[in-house]
py3Dmol code that shows the C-alpha trace and the ligand (Angstrom):
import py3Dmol

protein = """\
ATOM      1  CA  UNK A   1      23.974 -14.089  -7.509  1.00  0.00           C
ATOM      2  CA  UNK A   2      20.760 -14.225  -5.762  1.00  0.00           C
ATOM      3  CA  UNK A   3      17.586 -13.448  -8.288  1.00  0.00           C
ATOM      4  CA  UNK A   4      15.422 -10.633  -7.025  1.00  0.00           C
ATOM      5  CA  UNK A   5      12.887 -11.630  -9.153  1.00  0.00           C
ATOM      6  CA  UNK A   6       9.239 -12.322  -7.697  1.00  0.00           C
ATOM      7  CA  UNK A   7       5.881 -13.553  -9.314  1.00  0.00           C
ATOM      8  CA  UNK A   8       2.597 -11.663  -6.964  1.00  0.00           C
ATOM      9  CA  UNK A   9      -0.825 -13.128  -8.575  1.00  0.00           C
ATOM     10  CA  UNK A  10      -0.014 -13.586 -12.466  1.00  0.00           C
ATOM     11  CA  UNK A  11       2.842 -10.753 -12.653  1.00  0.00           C
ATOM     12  CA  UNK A  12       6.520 -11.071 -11.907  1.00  0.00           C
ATOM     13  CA  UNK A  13       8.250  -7.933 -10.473  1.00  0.00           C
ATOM     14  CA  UNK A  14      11.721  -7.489 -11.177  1.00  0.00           C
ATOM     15  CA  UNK A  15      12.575  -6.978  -7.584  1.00  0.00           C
ATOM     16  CA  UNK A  16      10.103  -6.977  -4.809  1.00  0.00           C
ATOM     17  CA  UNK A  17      10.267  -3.251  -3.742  1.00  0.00           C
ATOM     18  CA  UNK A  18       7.172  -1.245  -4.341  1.00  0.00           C
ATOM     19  CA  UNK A  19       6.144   2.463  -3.883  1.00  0.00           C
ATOM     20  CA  UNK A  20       3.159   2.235  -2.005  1.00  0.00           C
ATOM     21  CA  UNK A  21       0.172   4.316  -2.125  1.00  0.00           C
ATOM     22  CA  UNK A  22       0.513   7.686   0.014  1.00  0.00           C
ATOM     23  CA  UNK A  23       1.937  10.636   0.876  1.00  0.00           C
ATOM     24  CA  UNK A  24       3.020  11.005  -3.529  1.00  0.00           C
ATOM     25  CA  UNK A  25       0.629  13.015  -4.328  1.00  0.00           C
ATOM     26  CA  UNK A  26       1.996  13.295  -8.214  1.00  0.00           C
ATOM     27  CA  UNK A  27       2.545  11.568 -11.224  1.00  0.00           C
ATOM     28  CA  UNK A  28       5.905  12.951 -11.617  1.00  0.00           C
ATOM     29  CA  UNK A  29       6.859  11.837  -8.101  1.00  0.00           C
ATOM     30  CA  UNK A  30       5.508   7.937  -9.036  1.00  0.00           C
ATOM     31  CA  UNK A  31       7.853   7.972 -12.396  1.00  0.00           C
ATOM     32  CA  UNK A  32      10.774   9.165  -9.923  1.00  0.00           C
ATOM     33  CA  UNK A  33      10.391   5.436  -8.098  1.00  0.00           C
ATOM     34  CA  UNK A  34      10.580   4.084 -11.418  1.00  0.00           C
ATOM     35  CA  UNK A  35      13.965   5.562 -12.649  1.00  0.00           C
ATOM     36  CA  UNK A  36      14.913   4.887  -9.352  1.00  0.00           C
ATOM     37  CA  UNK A  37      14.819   0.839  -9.527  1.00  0.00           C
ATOM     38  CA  UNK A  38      11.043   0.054  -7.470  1.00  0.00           C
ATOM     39  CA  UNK A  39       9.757  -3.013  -8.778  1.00  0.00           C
ATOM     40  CA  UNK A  40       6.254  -1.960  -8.925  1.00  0.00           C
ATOM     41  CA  UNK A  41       4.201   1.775  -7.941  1.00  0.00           C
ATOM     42  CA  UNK A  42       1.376   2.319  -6.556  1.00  0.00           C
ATOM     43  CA  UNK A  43      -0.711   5.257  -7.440  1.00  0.00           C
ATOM     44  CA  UNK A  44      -2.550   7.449  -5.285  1.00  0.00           C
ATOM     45  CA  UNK A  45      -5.866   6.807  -4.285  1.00  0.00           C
ATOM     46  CA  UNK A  46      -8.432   7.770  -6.874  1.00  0.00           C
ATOM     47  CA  UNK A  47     -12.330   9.073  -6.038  1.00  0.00           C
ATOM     48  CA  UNK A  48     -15.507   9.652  -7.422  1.00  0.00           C
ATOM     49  CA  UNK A  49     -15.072  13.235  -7.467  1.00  0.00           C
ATOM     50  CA  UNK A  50     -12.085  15.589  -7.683  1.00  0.00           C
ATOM     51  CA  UNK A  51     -10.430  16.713  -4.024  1.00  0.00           C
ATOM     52  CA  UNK A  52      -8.735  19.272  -3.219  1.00  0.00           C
ATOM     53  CA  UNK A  53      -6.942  17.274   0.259  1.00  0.00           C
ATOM     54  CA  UNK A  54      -6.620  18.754   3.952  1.00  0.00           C
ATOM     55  CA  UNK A  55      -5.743  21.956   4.914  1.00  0.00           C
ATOM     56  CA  UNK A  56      -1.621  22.613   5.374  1.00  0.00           C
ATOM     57  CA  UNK A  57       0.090  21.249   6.659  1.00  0.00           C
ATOM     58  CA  UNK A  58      -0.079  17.526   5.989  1.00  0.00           C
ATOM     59  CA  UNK A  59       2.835  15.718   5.947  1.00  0.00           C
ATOM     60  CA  UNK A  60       5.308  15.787   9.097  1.00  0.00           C
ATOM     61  CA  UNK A  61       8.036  14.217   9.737  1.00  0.00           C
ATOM     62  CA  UNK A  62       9.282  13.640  13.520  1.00  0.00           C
ATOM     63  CA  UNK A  63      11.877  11.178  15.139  1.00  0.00           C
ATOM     64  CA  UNK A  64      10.054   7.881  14.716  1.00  0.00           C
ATOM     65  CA  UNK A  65       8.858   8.622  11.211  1.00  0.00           C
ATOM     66  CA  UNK A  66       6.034  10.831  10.172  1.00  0.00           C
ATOM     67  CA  UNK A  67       2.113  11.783  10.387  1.00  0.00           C
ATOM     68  CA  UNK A  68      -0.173  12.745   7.075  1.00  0.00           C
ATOM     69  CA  UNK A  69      -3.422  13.736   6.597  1.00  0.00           C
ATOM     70  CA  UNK A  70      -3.042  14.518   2.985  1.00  0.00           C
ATOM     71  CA  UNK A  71      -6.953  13.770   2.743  1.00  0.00           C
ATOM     72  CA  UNK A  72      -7.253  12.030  -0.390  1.00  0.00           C
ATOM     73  CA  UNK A  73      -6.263  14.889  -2.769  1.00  0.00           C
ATOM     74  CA  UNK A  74      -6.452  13.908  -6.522  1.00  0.00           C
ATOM     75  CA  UNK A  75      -8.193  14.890  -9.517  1.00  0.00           C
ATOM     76  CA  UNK A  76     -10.974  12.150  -9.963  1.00  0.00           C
ATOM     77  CA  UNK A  77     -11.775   9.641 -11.784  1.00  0.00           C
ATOM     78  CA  UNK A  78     -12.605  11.504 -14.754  1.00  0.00           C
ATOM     79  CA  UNK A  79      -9.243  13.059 -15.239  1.00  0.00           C
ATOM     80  CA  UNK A  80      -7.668  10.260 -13.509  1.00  0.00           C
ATOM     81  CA  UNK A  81      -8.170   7.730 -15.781  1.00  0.00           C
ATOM     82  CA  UNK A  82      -7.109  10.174 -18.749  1.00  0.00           C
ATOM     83  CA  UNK A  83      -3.382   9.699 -16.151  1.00  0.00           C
ATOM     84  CA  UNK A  84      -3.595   6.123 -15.641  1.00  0.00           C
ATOM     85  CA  UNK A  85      -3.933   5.481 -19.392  1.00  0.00           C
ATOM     86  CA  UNK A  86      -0.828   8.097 -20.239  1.00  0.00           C
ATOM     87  CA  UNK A  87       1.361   6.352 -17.682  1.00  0.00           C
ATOM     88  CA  UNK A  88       0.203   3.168 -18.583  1.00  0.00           C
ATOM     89  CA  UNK A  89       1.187   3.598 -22.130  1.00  0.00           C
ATOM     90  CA  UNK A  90       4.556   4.645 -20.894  1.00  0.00           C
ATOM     91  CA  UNK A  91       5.014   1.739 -19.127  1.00  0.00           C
ATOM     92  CA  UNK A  92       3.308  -1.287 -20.493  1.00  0.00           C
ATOM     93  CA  UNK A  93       5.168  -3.590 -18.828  1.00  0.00           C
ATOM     94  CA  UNK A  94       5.853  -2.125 -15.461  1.00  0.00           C
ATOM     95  CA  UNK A  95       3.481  -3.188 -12.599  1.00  0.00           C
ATOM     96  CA  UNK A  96       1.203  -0.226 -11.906  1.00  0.00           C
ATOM     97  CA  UNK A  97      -1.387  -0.658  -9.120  1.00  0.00           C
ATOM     98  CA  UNK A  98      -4.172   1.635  -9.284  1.00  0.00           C
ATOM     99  CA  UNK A  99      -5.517   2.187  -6.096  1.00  0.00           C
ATOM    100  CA  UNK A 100      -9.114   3.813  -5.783  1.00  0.00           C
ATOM    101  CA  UNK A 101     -11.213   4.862  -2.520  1.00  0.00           C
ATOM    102  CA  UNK A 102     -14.416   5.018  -1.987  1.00  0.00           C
ATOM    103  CA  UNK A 103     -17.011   4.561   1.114  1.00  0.00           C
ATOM    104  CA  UNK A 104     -19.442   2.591  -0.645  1.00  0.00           C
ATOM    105  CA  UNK A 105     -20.300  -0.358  -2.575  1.00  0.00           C
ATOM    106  CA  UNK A 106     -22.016   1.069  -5.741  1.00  0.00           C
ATOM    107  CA  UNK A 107     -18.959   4.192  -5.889  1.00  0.00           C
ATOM    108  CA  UNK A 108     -16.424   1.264  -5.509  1.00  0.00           C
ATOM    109  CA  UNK A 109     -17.807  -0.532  -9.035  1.00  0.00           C
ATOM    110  CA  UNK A 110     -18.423   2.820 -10.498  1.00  0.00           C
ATOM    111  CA  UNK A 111     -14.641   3.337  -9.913  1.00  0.00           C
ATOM    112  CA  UNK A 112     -13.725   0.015 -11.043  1.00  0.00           C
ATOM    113  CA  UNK A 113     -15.825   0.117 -14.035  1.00  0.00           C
ATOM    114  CA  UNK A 114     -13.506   2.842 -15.355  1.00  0.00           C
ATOM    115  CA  UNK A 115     -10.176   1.334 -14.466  1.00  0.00           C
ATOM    116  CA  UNK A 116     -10.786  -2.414 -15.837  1.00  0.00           C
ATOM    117  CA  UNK A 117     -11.079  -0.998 -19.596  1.00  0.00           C
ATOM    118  CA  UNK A 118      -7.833   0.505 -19.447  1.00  0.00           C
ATOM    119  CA  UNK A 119      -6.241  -2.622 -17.941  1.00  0.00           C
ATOM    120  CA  UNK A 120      -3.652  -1.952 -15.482  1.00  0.00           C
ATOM    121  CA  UNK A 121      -1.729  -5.267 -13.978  1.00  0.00           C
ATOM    122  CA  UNK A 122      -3.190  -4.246 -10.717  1.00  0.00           C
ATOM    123  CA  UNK A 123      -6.591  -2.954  -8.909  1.00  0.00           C
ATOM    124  CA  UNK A 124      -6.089  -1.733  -5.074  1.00  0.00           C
ATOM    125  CA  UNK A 125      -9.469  -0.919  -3.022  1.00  0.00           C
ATOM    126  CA  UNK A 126      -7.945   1.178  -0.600  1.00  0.00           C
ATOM    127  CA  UNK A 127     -10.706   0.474   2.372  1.00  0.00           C
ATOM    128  CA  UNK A 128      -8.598   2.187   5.401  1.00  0.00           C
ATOM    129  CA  UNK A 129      -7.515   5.322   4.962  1.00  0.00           C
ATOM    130  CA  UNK A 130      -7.283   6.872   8.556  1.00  0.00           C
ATOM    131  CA  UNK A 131      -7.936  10.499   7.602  1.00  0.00           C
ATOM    132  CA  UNK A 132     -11.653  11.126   6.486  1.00  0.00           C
ATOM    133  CA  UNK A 133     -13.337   9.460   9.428  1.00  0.00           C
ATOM    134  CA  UNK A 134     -14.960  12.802  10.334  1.00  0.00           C
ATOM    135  CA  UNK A 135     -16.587  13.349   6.813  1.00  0.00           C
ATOM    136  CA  UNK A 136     -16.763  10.398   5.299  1.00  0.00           C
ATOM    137  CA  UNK A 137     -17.055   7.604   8.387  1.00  0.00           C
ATOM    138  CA  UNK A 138     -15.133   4.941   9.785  1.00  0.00           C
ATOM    139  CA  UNK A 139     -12.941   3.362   7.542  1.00  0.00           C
ATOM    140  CA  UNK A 140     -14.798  -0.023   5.372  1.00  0.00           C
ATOM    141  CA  UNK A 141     -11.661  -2.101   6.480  1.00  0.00           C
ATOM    142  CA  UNK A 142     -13.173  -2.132  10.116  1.00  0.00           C
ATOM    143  CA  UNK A 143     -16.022  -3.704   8.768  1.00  0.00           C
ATOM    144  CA  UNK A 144     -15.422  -7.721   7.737  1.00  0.00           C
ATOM    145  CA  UNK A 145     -18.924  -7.610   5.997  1.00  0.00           C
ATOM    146  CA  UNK A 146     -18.718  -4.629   4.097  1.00  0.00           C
ATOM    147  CA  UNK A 147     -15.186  -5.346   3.304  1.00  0.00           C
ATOM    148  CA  UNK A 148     -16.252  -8.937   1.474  1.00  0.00           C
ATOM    149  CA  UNK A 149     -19.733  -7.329   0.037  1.00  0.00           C
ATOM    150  CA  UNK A 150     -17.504  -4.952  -1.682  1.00  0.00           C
ATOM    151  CA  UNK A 151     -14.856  -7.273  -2.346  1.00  0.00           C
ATOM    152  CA  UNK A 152     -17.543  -9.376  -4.073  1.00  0.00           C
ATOM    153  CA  UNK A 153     -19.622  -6.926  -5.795  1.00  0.00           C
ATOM    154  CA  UNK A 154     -15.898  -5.508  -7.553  1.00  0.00           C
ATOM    155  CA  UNK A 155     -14.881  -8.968  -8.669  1.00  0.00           C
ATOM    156  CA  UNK A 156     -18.472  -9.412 -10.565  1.00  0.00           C
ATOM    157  CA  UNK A 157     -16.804  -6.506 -12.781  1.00  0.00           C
ATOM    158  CA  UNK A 158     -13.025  -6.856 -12.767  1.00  0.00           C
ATOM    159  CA  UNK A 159     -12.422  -9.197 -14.938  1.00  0.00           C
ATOM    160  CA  UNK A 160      -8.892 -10.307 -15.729  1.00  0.00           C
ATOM    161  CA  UNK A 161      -7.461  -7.338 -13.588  1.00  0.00           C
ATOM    162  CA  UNK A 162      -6.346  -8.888 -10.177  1.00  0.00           C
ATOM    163  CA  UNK A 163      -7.939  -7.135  -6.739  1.00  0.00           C
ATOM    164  CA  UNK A 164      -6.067  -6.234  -3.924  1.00  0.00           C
ATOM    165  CA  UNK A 165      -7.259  -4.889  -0.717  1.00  0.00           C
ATOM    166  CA  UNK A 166      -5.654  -2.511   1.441  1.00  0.00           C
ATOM    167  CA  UNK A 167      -6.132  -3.277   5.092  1.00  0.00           C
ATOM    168  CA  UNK A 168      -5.826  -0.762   8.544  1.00  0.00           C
ATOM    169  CA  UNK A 169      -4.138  -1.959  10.956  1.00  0.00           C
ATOM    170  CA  UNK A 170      -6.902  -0.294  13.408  1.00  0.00           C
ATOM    171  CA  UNK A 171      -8.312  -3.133  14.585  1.00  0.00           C
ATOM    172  CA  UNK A 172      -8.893  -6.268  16.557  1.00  0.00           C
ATOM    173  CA  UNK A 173      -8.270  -8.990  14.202  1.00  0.00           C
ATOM    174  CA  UNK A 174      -6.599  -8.407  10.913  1.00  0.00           C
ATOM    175  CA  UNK A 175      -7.061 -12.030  10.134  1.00  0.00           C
ATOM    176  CA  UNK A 176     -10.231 -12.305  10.240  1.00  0.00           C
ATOM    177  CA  UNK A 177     -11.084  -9.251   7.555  1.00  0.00           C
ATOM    178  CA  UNK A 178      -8.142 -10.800   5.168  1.00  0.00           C
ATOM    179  CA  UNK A 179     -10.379 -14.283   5.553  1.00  0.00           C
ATOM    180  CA  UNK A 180     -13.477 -12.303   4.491  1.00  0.00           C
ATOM    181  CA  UNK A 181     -11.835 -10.496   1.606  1.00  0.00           C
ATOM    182  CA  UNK A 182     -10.238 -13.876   0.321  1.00  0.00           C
ATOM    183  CA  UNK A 183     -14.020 -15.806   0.842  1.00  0.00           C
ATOM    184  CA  UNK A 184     -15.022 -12.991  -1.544  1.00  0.00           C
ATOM    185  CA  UNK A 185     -12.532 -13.218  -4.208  1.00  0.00           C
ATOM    186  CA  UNK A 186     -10.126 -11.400  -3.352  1.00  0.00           C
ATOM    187  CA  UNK A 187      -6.710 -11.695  -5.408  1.00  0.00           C
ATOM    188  CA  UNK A 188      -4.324 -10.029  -2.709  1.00  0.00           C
ATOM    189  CA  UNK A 189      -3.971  -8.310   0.679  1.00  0.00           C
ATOM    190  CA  UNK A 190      -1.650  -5.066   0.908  1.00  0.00           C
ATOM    191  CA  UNK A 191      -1.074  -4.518   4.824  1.00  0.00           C
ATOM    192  CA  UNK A 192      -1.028  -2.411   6.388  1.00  0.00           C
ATOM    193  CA  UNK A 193      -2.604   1.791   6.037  1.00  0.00           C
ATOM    194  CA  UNK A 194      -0.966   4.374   8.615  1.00  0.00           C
ATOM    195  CA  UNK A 195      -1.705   3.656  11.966  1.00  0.00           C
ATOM    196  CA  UNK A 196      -3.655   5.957  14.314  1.00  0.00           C
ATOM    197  CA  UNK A 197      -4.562   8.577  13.502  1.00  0.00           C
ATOM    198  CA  UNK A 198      -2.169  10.206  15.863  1.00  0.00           C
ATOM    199  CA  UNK A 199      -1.378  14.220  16.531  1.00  0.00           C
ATOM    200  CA  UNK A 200       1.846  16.224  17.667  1.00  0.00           C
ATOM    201  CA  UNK A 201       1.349  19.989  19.229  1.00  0.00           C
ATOM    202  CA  UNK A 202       3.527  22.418  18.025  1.00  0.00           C
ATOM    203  CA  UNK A 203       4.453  24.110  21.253  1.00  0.00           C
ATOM    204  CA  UNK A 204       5.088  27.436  20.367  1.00  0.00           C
ATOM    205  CA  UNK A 205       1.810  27.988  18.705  1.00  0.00           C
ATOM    206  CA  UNK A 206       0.084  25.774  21.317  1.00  0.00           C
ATOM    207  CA  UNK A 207      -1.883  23.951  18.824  1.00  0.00           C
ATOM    208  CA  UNK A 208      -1.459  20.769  16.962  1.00  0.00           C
ATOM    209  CA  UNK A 209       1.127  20.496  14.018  1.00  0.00           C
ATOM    210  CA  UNK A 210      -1.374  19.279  11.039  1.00  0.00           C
ATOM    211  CA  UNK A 211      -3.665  21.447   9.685  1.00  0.00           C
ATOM    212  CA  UNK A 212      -6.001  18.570   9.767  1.00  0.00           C
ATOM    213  CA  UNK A 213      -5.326  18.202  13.622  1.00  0.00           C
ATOM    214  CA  UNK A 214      -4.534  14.587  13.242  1.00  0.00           C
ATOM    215  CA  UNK A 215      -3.033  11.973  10.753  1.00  0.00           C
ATOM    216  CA  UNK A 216      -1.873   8.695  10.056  1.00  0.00           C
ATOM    217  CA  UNK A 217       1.168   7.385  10.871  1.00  0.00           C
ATOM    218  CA  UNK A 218       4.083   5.849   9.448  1.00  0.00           C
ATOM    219  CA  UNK A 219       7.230   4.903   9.156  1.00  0.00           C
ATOM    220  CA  UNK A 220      10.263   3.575  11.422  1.00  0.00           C
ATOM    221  CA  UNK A 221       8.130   3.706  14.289  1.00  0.00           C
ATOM    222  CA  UNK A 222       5.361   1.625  13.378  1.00  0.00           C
ATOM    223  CA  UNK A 223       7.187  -1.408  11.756  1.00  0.00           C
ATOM    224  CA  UNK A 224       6.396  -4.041  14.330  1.00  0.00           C
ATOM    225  CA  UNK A 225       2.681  -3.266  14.161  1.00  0.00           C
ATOM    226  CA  UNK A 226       3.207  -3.830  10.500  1.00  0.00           C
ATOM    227  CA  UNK A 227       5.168  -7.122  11.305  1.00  0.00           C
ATOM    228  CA  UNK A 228       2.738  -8.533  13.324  1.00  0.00           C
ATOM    229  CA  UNK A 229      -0.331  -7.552  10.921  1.00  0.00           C
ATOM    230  CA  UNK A 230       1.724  -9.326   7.918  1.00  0.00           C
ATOM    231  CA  UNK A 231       2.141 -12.492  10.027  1.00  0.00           C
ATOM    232  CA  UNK A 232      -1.574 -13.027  11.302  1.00  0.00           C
ATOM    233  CA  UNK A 233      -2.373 -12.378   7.843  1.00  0.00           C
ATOM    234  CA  UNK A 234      -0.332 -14.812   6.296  1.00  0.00           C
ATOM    235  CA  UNK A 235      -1.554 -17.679   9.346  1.00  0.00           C
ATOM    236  CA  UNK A 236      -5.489 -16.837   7.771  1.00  0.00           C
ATOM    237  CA  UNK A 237      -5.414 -16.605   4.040  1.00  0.00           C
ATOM    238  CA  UNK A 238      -3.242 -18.225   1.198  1.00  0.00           C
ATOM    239  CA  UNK A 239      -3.354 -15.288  -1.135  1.00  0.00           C
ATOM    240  CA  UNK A 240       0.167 -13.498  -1.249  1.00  0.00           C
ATOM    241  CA  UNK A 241       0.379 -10.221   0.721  1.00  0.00           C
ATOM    242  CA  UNK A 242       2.285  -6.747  -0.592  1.00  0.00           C
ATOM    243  CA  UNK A 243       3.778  -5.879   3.149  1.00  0.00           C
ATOM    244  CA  UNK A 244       4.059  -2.088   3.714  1.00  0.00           C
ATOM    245  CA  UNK A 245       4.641   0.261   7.031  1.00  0.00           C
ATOM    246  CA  UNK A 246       8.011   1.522   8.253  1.00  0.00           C
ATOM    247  CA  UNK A 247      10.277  -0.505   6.269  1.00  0.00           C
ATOM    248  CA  UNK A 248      13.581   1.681   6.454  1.00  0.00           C
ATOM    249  CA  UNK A 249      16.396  -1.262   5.849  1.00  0.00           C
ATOM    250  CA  UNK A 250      17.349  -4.438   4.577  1.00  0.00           C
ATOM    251  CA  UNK A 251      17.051  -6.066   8.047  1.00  0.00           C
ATOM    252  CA  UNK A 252      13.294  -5.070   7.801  1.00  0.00           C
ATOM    253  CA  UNK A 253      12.948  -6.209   4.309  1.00  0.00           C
ATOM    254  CA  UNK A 254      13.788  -9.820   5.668  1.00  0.00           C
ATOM    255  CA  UNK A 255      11.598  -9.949   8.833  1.00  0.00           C
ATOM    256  CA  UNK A 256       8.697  -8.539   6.510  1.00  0.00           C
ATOM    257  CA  UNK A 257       9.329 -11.475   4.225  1.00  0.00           C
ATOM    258  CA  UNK A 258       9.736 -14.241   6.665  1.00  0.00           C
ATOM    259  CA  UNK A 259       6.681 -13.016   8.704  1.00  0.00           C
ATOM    260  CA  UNK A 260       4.735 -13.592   5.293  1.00  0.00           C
ATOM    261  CA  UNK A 261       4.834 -10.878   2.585  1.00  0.00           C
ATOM    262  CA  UNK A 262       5.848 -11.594  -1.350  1.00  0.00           C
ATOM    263  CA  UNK A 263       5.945  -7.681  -1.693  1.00  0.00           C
ATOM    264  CA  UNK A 264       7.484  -4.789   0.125  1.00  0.00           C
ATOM    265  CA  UNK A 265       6.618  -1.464   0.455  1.00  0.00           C
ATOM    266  CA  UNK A 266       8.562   1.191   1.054  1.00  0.00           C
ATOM    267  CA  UNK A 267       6.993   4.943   1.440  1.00  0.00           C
ATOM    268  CA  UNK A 268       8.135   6.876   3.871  1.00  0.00           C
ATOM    269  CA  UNK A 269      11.759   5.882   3.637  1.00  0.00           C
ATOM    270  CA  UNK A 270      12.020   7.319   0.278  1.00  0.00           C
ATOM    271  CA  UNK A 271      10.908  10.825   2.167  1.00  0.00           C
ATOM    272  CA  UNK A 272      13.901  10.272   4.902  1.00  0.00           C
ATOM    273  CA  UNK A 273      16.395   8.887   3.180  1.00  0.00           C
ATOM    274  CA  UNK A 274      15.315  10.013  -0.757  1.00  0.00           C
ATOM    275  CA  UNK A 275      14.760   7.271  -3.999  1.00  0.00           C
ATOM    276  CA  UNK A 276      18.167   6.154  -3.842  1.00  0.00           C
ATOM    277  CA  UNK A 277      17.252   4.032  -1.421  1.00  0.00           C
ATOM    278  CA  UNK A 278      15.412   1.090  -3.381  1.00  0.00           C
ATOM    279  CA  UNK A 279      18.580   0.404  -5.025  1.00  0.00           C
ATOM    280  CA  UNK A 280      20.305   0.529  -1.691  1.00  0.00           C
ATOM    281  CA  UNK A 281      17.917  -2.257  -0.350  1.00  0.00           C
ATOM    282  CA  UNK A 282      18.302  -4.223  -3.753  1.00  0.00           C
ATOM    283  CA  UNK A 283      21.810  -4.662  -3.105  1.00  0.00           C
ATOM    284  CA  UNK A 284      22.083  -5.270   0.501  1.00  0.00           C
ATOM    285  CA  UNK A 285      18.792  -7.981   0.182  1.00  0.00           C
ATOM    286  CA  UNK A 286      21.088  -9.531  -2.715  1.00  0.00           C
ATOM    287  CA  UNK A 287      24.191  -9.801  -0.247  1.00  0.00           C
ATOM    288  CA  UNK A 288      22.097 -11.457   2.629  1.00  0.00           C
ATOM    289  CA  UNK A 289      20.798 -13.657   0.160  1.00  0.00           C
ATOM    290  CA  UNK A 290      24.102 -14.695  -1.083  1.00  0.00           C
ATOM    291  CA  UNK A 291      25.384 -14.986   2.325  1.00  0.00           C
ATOM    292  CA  UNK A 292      22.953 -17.547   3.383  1.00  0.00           C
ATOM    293  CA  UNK A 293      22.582 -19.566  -0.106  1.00  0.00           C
ATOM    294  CA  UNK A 294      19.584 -18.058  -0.879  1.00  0.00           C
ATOM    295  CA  UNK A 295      18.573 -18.058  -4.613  1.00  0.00           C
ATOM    296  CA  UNK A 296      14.923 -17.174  -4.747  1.00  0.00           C
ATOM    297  CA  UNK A 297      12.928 -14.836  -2.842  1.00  0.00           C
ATOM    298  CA  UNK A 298      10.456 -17.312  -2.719  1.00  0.00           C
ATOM    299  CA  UNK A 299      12.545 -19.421  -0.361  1.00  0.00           C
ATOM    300  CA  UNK A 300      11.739 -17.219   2.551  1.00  0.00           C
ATOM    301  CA  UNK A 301       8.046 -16.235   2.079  1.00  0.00           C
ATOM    302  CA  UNK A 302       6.356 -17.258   5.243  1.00  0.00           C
ATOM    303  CA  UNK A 303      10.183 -18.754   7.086  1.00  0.00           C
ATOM    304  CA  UNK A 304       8.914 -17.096  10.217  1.00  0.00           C
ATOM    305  CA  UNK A 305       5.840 -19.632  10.165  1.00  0.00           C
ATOM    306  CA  UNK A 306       8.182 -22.945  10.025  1.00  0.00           C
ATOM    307  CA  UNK A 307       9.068 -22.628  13.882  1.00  0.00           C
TER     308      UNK A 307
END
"""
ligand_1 = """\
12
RRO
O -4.613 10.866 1.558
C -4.423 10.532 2.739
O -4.526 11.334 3.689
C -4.091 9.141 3.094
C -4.655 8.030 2.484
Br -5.801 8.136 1.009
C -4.375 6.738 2.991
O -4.860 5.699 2.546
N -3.537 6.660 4.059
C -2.965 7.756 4.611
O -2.204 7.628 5.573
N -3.248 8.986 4.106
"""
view = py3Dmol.view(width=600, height=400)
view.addModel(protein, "pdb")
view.setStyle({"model": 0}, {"cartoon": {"style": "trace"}})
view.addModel(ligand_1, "xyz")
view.setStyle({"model": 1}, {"stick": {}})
view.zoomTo()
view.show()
């Protein structure tokens, strides 16, 4: 039977399904994609200071997937390192990516100057999320030069941990800012953030849906953007790529692969369709595979490039 099995930077994942960083907002929730079968979670985004997130509501779900402006609610780094280590010691062999935010260089190696002691397999700068623009700027993954300076500056301090950086889809060339995190050190590219931000009205009320007015979005609907990030990505850099936005099923899993990613994300679906679904996807990846004498995942990393 096919092997599921995948090696991203120095670790090898069981299977290649991950829980992105998102809408789980709790550690309970992340353990739930472990019992489930994900190969790998990714925690939510961690900052400076504790935050309480955007007013309700902020998640909704509509026909082509959902919108969220959860605004960045955790704990901070303080107390959030006392989680990392707990879950960490749960699960010392289960690839945990820490993912931390910030909007500048000197908070991003304060940040990562608390993680790299407790040595997860995984750092993630999350540089795009869509839903602080109006207090905290545009997002740093616009940027190509702030996004390597960064990228730079964190390496100086990570040591053995590898770097990934989390890419928006928001802008003209996705290639290019991969190229400048990779010229900087860069271990990894996860791509791609929610798209947007976008709104809905609720039309009895007459006003929009989100108590944050907008949000980003995700899900179903915004797959081929994904897609077509993932593959310009994959044309620029050589470092492997954790692809994540809208996968829903096992069809997707295989066009996300051959455009160019060694990971897969999959968020929202376990909102719409609940946890069960990894295992789901496990088995019906396995069948394709078998089906068309596939014994390593690695076989069709990038296939979409070879014509
Ligand atoms: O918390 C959020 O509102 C959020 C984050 Br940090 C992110 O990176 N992407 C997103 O869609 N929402």
């Amino acid at each position: 039977m096919a092997n599921l099995k995948i090696k991203f930077c120095n670790t090898t994942f069981d299977n290649p399904f991950i829980l992105p960083s998102g809408i789980m907002t709790s550690l309970p929730d992340h353990k739930k994609a472990i019992e489930a079968g994900a190969g790998g979670i990714t925690l939510k985004s961690l900052t400076l200071e504790k935050r309480m997130g955007n007013p309700m509501p902020r998640v909704w779900s509509y026909d082509c997937g959902m919108l969220n402006s959860v605004g960045l609610i955790n704990p901070g780094i303080e107390k959030g390192a006392e989680e990392v280590k707990q879950i960490l010691k749960e699960n010392p062999e289960f690839p945990i990516i820490v993912s931390l935010f910030a909007t500048k260089e000197k908070e991003f190696v304060t940040l990562v100057d608390k993680i790299v002691p407790l040595q997860p397999k995984f750092i993630e700068l999350n540089l795009s999320c869509p839903n602080v623009e109006m207090e905290l700027g545009k997002p740093l993954a616009m940027d190509k030069g702030a996004t390597g300076e960064i990228v730079k500056e964190v390496k100086k301090i990570s040591g053995k941990v590898p770097v990934l950086a989390k890419l928006s889809p928001n802008v003209q060339n996705i290639g290019e800012i991969a190229k400048s995190c990779e010229a900087a050190g860069v271990d990894g590219i996860t791509a791609i953030n929610t798209v947007g931000p976008g709104m809905l009205i609720d039309i009895n009320k007459k006003k929009p849906i989100l108590g944050a007015k907008t949000g980003g979005v995700s899900g179903p609907g915004i797959f081929p953007v994904t897609v077509k990030c993932v593959y310009e990505i994959y044309e620029a850099v050589k470092i492997p790529i954790i692809g994540v936005g809208g996968v829903t099923k096992w069809q997707d899993v295989v066009q996300i692969i051959m455009a160019g990613a060694t990971l897969v994300g999959v968020g929202t679906a376990t909102y719409l369709k609940g946890m069960t679904i990894y295992e789901q996807l496990k088995q019906e990846l396995r069948e394709y595979m078998d089906k068309n004498n596939y014994k390593e995942l690695k076989q069709i990393v990038g296939l979409a490039h070879n014509s």
